[in-house]
N, C-alpha and C positions, 0 to 999 in steps of 0.2 A: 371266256369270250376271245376270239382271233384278235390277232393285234390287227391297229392297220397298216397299211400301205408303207405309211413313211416310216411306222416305228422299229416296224417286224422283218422277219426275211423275206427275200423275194419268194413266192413263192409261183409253179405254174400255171395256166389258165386250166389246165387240165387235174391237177389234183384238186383248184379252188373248187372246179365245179363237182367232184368226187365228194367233195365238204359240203356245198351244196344238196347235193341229191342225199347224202346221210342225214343230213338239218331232216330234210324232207318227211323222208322215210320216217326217223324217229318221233316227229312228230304227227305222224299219220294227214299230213298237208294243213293241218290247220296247227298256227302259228301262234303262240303266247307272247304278247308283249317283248319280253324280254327275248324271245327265237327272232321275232319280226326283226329287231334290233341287230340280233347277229347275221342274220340273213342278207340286212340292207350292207351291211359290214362286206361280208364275205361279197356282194354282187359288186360291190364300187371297187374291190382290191381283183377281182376277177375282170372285170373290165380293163382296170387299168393293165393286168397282165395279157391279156389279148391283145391291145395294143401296143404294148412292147413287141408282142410276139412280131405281130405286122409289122412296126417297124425294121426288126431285126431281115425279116424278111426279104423288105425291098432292096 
């Protein structure tokens, strides 16, 4: 399972969502228990890399 946020390395909004769409994919969109889990992981660490990005931005 992805580490999260605070644990792991930074990583980009752009490979998270590469993670995401492979979650996806391997599971043909319907999600087990424990997928939903790393899914909900992998959305809040991609979030919050999105908004880094933004901020970096301004």
């Amino acid at each position: 399972m992805p580490s999260t946020p605070a644990s792991g390395p930074v990583r980009s909004a752009d490979d998270l969502n590469e993670e995401i769409r492979r979650l996806m994919l391997r599971s043909g969109g319907r999600l087990s228990a424990e997928q939903r889990r790393e899914y909900e992981v992998l959305v809040v660490e991609w979030a919050a890399a999105v908004r880094g990005e933004v901020v970096k931005a301004a």
